[in-house]
C-alpha positions as CSV (number, residue, x, y, z in Angstrom):
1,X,-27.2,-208.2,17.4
2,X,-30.9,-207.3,18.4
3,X,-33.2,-206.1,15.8
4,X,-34.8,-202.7,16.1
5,X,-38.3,-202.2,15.9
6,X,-38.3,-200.5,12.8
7,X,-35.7,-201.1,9.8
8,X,-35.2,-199.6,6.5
9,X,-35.4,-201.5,3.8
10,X,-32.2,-200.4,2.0
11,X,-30.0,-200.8,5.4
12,X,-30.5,-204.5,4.6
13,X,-29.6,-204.6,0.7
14,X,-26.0,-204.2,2.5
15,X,-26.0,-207.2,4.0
16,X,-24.8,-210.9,3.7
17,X,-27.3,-213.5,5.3
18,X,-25.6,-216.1,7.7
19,X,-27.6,-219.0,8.7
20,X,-27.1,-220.8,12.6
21,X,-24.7,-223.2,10.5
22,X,-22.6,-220.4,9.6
23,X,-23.1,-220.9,5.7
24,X,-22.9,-217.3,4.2
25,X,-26.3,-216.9,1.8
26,X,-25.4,-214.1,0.4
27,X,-26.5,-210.6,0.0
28,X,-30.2,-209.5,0.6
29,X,-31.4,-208.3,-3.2
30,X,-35.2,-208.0,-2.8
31,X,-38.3,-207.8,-0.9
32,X,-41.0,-210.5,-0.8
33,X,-43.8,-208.3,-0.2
34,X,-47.7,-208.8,0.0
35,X,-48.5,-205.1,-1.9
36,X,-52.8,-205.5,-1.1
37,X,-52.0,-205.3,2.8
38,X,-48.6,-203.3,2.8
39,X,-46.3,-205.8,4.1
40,X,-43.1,-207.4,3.7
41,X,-43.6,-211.2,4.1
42,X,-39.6,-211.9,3.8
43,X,-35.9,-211.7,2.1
44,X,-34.9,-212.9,-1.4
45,X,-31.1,-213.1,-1.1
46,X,-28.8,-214.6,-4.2
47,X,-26.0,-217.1,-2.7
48,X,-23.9,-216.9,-6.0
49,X,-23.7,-214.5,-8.7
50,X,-22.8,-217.8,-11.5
51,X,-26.2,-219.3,-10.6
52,X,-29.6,-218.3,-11.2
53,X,-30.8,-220.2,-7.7
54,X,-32.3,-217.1,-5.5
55,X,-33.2,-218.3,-1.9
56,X,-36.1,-217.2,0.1
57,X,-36.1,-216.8,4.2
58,X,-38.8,-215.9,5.7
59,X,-39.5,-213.0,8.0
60,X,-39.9,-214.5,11.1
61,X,-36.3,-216.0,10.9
62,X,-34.5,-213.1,11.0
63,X,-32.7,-213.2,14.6
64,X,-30.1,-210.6,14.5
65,X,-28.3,-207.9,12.8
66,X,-25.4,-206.5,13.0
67,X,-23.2,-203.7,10.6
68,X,-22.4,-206.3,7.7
69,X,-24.7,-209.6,8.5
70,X,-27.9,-210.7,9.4
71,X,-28.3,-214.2,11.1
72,X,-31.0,-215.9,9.9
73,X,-32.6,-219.2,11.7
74,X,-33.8,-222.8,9.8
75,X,-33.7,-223.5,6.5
76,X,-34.9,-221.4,3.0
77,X,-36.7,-222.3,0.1
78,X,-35.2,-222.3,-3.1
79,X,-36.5,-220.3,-6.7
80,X,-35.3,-219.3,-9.4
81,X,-35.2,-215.0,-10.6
82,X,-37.5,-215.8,-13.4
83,X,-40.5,-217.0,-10.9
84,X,-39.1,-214.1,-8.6
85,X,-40.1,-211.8,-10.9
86,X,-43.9,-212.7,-10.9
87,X,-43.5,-211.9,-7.4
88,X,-45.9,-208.6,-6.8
89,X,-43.5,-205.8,-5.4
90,X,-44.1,-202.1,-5.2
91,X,-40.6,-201.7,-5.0
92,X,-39.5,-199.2,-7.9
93,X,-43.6,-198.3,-8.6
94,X,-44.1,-195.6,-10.4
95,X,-45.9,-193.0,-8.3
96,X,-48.8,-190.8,-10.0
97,X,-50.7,-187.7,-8.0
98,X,-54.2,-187.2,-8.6
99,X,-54.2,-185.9,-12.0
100,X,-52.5,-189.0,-13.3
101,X,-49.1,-187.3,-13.8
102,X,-46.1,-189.3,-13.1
103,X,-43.8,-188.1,-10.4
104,X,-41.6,-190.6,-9.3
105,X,-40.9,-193.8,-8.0
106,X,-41.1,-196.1,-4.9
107,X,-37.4,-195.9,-3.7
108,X,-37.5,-197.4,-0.2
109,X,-39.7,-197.9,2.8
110,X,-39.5,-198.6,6.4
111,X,-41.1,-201.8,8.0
112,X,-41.5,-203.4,11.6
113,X,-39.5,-206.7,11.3
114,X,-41.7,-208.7,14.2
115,X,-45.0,-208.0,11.7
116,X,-44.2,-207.4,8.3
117,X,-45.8,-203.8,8.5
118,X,-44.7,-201.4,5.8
119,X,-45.2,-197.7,7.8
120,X,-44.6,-195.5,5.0
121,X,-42.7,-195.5,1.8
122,X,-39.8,-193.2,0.6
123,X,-40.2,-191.6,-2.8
124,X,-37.8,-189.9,-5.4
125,X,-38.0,-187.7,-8.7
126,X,-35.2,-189.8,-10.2
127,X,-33.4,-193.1,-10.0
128,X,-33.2,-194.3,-6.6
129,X,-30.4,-195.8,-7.3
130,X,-28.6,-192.7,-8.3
131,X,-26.7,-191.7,-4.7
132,X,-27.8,-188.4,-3.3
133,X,-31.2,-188.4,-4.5
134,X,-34.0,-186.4,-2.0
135,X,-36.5,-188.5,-0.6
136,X,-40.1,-188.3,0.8
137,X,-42.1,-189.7,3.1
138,X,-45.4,-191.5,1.9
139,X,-48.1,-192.7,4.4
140,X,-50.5,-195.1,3.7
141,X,-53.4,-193.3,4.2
142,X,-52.1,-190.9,1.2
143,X,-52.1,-194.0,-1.4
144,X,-55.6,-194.3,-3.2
145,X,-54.8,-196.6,-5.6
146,X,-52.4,-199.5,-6.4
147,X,-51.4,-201.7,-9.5
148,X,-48.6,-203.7,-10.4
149,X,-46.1,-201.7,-10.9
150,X,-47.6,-198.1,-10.5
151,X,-49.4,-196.6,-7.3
152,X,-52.3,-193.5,-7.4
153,X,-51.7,-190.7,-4.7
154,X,-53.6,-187.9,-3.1
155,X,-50.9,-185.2,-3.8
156,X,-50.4,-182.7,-6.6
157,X,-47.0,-182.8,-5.8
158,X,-43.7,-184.2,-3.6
159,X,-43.5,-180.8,-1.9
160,X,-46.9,-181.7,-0.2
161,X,-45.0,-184.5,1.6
162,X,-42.9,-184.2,4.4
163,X,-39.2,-184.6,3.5
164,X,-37.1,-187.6,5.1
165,X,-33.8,-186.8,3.2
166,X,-32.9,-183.7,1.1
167,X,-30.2,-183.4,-1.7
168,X,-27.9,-180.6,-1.5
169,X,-30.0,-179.1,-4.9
170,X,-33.5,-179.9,-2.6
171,X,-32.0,-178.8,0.4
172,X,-31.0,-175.1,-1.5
173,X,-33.8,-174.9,-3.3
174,X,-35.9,-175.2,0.3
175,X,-33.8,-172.6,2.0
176,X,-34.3,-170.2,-0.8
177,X,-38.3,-171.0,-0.4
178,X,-37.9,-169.6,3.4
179,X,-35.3,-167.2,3.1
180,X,-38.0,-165.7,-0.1
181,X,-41.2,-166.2,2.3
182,X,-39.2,-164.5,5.2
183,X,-38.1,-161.5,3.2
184,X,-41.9,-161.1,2.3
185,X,-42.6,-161.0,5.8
186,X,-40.3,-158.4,6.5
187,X,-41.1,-156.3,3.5
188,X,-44.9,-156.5,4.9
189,X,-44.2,-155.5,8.2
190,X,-41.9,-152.6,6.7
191,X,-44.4,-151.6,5.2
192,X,-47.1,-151.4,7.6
193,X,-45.1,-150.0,9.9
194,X,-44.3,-147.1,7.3
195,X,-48.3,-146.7,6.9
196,X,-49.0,-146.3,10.5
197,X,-46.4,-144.0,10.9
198,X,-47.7,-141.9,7.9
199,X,-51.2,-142.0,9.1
200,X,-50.0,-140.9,12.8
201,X,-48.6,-138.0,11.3
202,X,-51.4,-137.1,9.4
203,X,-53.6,-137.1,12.7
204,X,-50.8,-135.1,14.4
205,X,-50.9,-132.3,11.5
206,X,-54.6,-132.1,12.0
207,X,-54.8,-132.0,15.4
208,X,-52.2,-129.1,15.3
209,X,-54.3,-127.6,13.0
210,X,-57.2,-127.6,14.3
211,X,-55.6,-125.9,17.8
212,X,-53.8,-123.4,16.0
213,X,-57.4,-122.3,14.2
214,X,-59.2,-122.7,17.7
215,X,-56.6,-120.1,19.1
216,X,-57.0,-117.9,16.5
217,X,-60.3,-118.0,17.2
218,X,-60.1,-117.1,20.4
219,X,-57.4,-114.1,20.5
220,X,-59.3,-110.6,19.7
221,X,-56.3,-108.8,18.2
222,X,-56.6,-111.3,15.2
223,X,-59.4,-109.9,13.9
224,X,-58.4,-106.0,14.7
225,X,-55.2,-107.3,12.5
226,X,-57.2,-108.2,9.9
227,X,-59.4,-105.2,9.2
228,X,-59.8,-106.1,5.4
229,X,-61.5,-109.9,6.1
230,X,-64.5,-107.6,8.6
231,X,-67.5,-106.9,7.1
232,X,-67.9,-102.9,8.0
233,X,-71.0,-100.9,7.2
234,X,-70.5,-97.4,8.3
235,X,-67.8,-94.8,8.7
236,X,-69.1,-94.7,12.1
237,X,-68.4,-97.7,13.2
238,X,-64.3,-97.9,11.8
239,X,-64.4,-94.9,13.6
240,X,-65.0,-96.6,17.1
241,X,-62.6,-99.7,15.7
242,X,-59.8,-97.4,15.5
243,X,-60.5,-95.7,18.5
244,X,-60.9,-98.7,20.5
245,X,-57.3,-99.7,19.5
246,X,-55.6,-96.9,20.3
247,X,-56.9,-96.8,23.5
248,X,-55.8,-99.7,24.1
249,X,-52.5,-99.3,23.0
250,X,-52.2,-95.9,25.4
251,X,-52.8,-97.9,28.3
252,X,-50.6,-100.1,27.4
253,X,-47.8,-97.1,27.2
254,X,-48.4,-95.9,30.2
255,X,-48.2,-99.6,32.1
256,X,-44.6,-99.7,30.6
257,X,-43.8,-95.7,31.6
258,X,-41.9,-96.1,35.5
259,X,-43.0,-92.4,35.9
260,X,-46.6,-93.1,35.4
C-alpha cells in the first residue's frame, strides 16, 4: 500500500484509481505535467470510455498503491480531453541531438511522487508503444532546449546515453560491440607479444654473433688456418709460418707418444 519514493510513469497507466469512497475512477491515461520545471503536478484518469468527461487528481492525493489500484484521497476536478489536450506534456516529444536530427521520442520517465520531480526521462528510436522497444536514460542536465512537443539534446546519438532497458536486437547488437572491441584487444596483445619476441631474438642472434667473432678473435690457430686472408711479404717470413706450425704440431706428437 505505501508508495515508493520513486515511480515510473508507465507502472501507473496500469492502474484503476479508487477514491476513500470506494468509487472506481478509472484507469490513469496521462500525465499533468509542468514541462518548464520538470515536474509532474498530477493524474488525468478517464472514469468511462462512452463519455468524454476526463477527471483530474492531484498529486498530493495519491495515498497508496498496490499491483492493480491506486487510492486516491478528496475529490477531483472535472475537464473535458479537448481542454486536456492544451495541457503542455513532454510526453511523446520528439527528441533532436545537437545537429537538429530527430532521434526519437520521450517514451517514459521516472518521478518522486511526494514532489512532483521528474529525475530523468526514458527515450526510444520507435513507438513506445510498440512492446520490446530499448530504452534510454535522459538526465536533465543533458536537455538544452524544450518546446511543445519536441526537446533539444546534448548527444549525437542514444548510444551516448546510458541504457535502462535493451531489446533483444539492442541487447545483440551491444554484445557484438564488446565481443568486436575484445577481439581487438586480443589481436593487439598477440601481436605485441609476437614483436617482442621477434626483437628478443634478434638481440639473441647478435649477441651470439658478436661472441662467436670475439672468439675467433682470440684463438691463434684461426689465422694459421687461414693463410690466404694474411697479408705476407716475403718468402722468408711463410718460411718461419710454416715452421712455427710444425713445431708445434711435433710437440704435440710427442705429448700423446706413452714412450716419450
Amino acid at each position: 500500500m505505501t508508495i515508493t519514493s520513486k515511480l515510473l510513469f508507465s507502472d501507473l497507466l496500469r492502474h484503476n484509481v479508487r477514491c476513500e469512497n470506494g468509487i472506481d475512477h478509472g484507469p490513469v491515461i496521462s500525465p499533468w505535467m509542468h514541462p518548464p520545471v520538470h515536474r509532474i503536478l498530477g493524474l488525468i484518469t478517464r472514469p468511462s470510455n462512452l463519455r468524454l468527461q476526463r477527471e483530474v487528481w492531484r498529486l498530493d492525493q495519491l495515498k497508496g498503491l498496490n499491483e492493480q489500484e491506486v487510492y486516491v484521497k478528496g475529490s477531483c476536478s472535472f475537464s473535458d480531453e479537448q481542454t486536456l489536450q492544451r495541457f503542455p506534456t513532454l510526453m511523446n516529444s520528439n527528441v533532436f541531438n545537437r545537429s537538429g536530427q530527430k532521434i526519437g521520442l520521450i517514451a517514459d520517465f521516472v518521478f518522486e511522487p511526494k514532489i512532483g520531480n521528474i529525475q530523468y526521462y526514458l527515450v526510444s528510436r520507435s513507438n513506445p508503444l510498440i512492446p520490446g522497444t530499448s530504452r534510454w536514460r535522459l538526465l536533465i542536465s543533458k536537455i538544452i532546449d524544450k518546446q511543445p512537443g519536441s526537446i533539444a539534446c546534448d548527444i549525437d546519438t542514444f548510444e551516448d546515453l546510458p541504457i535502462d532497458k535493451a531489446s533483444l536486437k539492442e541487447e545483440f547488437l551491444s554484445k557484438s560491440r564488446k565481443w568486436k572491441s575484445q577481439f581487438q584487444d586480443l589481436t593487439f596483445n598477440a601481436s605485441d607479444r609476437l614483436e617482442g619476441w621477434i626483437d628478443d631474438q634478434i638481440n639473441e642472434n647478435q649477441n651470439q654473433s658478436v661472441d662467436d667473432s670475439s672468439e675467433f678473435s682470440n684463438d691463434p690457430d684461426f689465422y694459421d688456418d687461414w693463410i690466404d686472408n694474411l697479408d705476407i711479404d716475403s718468402s722468408e717470413e711463410f718460411y718461419r709460418m710454416n715452421k712455427r706450425k710444425r713445431n708445434k704440431s711435433s710437440s704435440n706428437e710427442r705429448d700423446l707418444d706413452p714412450w716419450i
